[in-house]
C-alpha positions as CSV (number, residue, x, y, z in Angstrom):
1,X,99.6,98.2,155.3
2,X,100.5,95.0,156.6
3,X,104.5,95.3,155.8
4,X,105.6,92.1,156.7
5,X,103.0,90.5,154.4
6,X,104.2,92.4,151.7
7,X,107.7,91.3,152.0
8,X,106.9,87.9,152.0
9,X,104.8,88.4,148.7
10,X,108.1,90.4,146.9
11,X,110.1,87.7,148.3
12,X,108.4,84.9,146.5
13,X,107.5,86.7,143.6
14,X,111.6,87.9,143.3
15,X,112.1,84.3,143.6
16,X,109.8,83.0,141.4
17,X,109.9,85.4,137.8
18,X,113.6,86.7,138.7
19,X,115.8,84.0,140.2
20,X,113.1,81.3,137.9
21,X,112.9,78.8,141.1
22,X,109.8,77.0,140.6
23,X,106.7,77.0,143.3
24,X,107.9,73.6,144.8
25,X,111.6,75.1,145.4
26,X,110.3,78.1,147.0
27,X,107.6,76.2,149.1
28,X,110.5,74.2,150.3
29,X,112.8,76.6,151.0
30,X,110.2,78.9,153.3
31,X,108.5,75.7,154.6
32,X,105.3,76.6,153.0
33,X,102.9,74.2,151.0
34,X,103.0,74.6,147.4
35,X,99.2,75.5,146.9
36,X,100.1,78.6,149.3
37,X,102.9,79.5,147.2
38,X,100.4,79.7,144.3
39,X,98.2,81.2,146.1
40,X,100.5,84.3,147.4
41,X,101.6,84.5,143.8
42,X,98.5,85.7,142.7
43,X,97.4,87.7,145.6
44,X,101.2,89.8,144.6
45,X,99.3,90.3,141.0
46,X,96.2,91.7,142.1
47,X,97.8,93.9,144.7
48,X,100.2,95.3,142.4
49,X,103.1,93.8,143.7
50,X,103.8,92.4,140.6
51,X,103.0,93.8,137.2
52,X,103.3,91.6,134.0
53,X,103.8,93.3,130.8
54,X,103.9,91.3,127.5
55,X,105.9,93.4,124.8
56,X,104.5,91.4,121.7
57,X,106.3,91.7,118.3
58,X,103.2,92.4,116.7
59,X,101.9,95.6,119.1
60,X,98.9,93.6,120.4
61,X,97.0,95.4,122.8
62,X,96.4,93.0,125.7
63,X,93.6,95.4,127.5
64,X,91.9,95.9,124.2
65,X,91.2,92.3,123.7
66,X,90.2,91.4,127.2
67,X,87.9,94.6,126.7
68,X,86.1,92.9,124.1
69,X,86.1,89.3,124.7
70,X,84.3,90.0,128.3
71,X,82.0,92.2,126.5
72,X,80.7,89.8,123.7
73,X,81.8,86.9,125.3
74,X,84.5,85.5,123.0
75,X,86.5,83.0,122.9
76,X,90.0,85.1,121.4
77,X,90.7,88.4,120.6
78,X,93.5,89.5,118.8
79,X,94.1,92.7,118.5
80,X,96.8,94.9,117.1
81,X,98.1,98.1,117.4
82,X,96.7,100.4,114.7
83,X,99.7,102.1,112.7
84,X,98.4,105.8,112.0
85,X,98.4,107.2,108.6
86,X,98.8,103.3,106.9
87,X,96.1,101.4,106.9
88,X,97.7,99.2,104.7
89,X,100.3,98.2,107.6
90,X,98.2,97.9,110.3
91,X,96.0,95.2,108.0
92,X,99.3,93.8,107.5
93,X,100.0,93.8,110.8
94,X,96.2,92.3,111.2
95,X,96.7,89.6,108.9
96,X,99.6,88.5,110.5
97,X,98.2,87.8,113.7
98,X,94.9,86.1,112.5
99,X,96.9,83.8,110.5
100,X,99.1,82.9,113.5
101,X,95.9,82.2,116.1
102,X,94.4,80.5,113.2
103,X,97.4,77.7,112.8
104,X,96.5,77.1,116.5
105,X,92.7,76.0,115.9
106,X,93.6,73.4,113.1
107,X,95.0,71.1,115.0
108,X,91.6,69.6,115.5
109,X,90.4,70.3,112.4
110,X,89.4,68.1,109.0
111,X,87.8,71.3,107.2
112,X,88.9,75.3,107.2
113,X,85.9,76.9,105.6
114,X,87.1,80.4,103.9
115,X,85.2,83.9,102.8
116,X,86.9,85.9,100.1
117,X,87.7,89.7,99.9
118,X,91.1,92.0,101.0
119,X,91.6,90.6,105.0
120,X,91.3,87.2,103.8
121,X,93.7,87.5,101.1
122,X,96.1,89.2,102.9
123,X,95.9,86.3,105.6
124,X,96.3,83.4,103.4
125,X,99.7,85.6,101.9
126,X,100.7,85.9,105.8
127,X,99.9,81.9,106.7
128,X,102.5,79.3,107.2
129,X,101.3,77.1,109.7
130,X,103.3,74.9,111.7
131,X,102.9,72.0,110.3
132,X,100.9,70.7,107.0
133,X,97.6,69.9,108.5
134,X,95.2,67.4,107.1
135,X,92.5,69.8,106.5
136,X,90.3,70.3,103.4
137,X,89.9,74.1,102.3
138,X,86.0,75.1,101.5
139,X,84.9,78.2,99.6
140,X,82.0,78.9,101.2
141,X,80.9,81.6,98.9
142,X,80.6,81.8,94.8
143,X,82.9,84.0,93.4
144,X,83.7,83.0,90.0
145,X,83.8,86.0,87.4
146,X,84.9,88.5,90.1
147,X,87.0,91.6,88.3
148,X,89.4,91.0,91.1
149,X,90.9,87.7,91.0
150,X,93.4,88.4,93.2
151,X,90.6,88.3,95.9
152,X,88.6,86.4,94.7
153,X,87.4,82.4,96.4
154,X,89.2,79.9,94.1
155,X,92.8,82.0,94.0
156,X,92.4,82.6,98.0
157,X,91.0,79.0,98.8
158,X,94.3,77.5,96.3
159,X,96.8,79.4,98.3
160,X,95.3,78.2,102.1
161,X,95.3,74.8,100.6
162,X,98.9,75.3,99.4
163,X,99.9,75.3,103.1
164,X,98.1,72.7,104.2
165,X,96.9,69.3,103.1
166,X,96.5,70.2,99.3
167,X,92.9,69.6,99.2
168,X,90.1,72.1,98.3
169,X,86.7,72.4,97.4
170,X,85.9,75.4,94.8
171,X,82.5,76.9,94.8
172,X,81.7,76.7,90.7
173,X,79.2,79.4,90.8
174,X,79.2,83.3,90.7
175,X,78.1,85.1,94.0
176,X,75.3,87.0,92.8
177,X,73.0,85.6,90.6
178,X,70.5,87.7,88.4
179,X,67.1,86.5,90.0
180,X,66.2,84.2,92.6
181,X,64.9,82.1,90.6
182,X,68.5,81.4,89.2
183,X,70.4,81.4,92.6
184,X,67.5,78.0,93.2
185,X,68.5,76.3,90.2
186,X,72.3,76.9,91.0
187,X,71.9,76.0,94.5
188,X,69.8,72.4,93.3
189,X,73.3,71.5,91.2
190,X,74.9,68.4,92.8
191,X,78.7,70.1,93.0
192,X,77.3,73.8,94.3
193,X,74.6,71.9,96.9
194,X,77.6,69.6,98.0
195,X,80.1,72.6,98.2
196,X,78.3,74.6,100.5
197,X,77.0,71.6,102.7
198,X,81.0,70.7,103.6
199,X,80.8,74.6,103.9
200,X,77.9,74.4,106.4
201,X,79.7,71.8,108.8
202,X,83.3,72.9,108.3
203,X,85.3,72.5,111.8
204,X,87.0,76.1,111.6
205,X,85.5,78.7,109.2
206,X,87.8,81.7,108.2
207,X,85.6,85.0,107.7
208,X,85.7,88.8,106.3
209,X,83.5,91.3,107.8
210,X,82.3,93.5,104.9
211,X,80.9,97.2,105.7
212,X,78.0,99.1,104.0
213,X,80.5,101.3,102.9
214,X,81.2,101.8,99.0
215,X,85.1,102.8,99.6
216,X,85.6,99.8,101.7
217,X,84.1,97.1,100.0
218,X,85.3,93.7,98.4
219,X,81.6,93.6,96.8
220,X,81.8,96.7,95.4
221,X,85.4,96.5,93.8
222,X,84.5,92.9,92.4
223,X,81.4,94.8,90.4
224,X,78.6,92.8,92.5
225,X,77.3,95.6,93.8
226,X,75.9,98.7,91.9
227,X,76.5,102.3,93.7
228,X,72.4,102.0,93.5
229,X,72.1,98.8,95.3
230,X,74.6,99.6,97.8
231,X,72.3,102.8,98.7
232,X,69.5,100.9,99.0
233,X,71.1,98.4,101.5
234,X,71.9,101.3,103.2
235,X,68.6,102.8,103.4
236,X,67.4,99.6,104.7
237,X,69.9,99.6,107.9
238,X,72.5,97.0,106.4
239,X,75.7,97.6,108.5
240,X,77.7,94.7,107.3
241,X,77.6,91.6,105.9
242,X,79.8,88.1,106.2
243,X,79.8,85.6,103.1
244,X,77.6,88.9,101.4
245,X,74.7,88.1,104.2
246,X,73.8,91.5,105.2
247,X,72.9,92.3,108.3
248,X,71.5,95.1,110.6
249,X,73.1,96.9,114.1
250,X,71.7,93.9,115.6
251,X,73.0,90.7,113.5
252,X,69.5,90.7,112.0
253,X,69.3,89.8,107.9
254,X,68.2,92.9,106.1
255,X,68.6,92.9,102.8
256,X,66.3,89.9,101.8
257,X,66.2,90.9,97.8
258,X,70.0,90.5,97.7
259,X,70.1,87.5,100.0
260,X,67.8,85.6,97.4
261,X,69.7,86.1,94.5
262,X,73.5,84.9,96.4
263,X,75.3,81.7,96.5
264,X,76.8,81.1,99.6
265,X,76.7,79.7,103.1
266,X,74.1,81.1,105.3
267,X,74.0,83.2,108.2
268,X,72.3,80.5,110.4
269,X,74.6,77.9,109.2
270,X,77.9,80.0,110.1
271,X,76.6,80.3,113.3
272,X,76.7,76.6,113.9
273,X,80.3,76.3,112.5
274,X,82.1,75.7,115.9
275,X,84.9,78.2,115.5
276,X,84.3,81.3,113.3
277,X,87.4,83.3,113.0
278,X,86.2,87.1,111.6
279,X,88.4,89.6,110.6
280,X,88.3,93.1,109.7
281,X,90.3,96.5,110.2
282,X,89.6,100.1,110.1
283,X,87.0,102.0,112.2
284,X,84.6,102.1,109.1
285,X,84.2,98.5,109.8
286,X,83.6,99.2,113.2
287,X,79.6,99.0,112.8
288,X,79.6,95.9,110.6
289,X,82.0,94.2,113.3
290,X,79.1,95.2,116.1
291,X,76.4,93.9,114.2
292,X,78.4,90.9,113.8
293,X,79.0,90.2,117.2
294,X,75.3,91.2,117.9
295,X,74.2,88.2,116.0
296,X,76.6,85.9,117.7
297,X,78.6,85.0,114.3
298,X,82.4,85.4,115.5
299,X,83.8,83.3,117.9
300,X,86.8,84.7,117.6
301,X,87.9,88.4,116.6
302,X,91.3,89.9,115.2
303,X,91.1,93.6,114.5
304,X,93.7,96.6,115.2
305,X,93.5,98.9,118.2
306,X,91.7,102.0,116.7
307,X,88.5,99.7,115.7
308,X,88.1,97.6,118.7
309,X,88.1,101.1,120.3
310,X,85.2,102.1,118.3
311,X,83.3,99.0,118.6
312,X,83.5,99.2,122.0
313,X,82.2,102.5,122.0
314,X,79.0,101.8,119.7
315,X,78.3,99.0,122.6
316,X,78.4,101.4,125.5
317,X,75.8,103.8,123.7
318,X,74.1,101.5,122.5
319,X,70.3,101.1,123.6
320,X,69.9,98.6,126.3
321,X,68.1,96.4,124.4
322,X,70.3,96.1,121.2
323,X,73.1,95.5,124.2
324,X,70.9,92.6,125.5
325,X,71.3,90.8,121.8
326,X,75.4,90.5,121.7
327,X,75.9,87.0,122.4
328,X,79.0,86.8,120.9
């Protein structure tokens, strides 16, 4: 232990985070070039000499989310602490969060493309940006005729564009059509075509992530989804799905029969959206979230504590080459 080094590195960290002197002060007062003092600063972090704790309001776990964005190679994580017993709190708790990080990508922005379903309702309640930006709100799924209104795209694309600029596109279409040969026609009229194109190239797009599980799901409690579909999905290896795209453990489409029959954005074209905010708590969401990242479809993640610690798991067992295919 090299004692006198040690001093010195207390000594300028005392000087810097207790007494607030700033890096040029304390480079002049010990006669040392500023890009030293910078340097020594963080040589006292990674010895230990100084420890940083952040005690957020909302109980984010900081190790958590650096946990997963060097794993999947994200560009935020938010993640909050997981309030046992109440999952109703912690998603409150969720939605909170994700509609603060999500005022800090608009800034940018002309359009906010938007899922529908429980998170994403709970996060347009919780959003009060900033400032009114001048961004247009897209639905980038159908939804009209859902039993759930509440949660359903116009009444959640309405209240984000509320807080904003005003504007907003409505998807005028249901989600899931009868045949496929319906979902075409719908998808060749001018408003529904348009819709989902301003979808396709929206700056920031605001997204659920739905699980294959019946007690969980938005599709299921709007009546899109039959008990019997949903355990056919299943069978198939469906683990999630975003905009009711269903994928496999490894981001793969898997429910083709469905996908034909829905109105909404693609999984290839979310992919392109620059910045995909996903959201999602509750360790049963924990294999749709990996299959998710898996297909490099988030950007950017906001769960709570108890899920990101069971996504992580799933991606340290998982087979080598299903690891290989998270691109984040």
């Amino acid at each position: 232990m090299n004692y006198e080094r040690d001093a010195l590195l207390a000594d300028i960290a005392r000087r810097y985070y207790l007494l607030d002197q700033s890096q040029q002060e304390i480079a002049d007062q010990l006669d040392i070039s500023r890009s030293n003092i910078s340097r020594l600063l963080k040589e006292a972090r990674r010895r230990g000499i100084v420890e940083i704790y952040i005690h957020h309001p909302l109980g984010r776990d900081t190790h958590l989310e650096r946990q997963l964005a060097e794993r999947f190679g994200l560009r935020e994580v938010g993640v909050v602490q997981a309030i046992a017993g109440d999952a109703q709190a912690t998603l409150v708790q969720a939605a909170t969060l994700a509609a603060q990080m999500l005022d800090g990508f608009l800034a940018n922005a002309r359009s906010l493309g938007i899922s529908w379903g429980t998170t994403i309702n709970a996060i347009a309640q919780a959003f009060a940006p900033q400032r009114r930006y001048d961004v247009e709100v897209v639905q980038m799924m159908g939804g009209v005729g859902s039993s759930d209104p509440t949660i359903d795209g116009p009444a959640v694309a309405q209240r984000f564009a509320q807080a904003l600029s005003g504007r907003y596109r409505y998807l005028h279409a249901p989600l899931i059509v009868d045949t496929p040969t319906i979902a075409q026609a719908l998808l060749l009229e001018r408003n529904i075509a348009e819709t989902l194109s301003a979808a396709a190239q929206a700056d920031v797009a605001l997204v659920g992530i739905g699980a294959a599980e019946p007690s969980v799901s938005s599709l299921m409690r709007a009546g899109y989804l039959t008990p019997e579909e949903f355990r056919t999905i299943q069978q198939a290896g469906v683990v999630g799905d975003i905009c009711a795209r269903h994928f496999d453990i490894t981001g793969r489409m898997a429910a083709p029969d469905i996908d034909a029959r829905l109105i909404s954005v693609s999984l290839e074209s979310i992919a392109q959206i620059p910045v995909v905010v996903g959201a999602a708590c509750g360790p049963t969401k924990a294999r749709a979230i990996r299959g998710a990242l898996a297909g490099g479809y988030l950007d950017v993640l906001i769960t709570d504590s108890a899920t990101a610690e069971a996504v992580l798991a799933l991606a340290n067992t998982a087979a080598p080459s299903l690891s290989a295919q998270a691109v984040g």
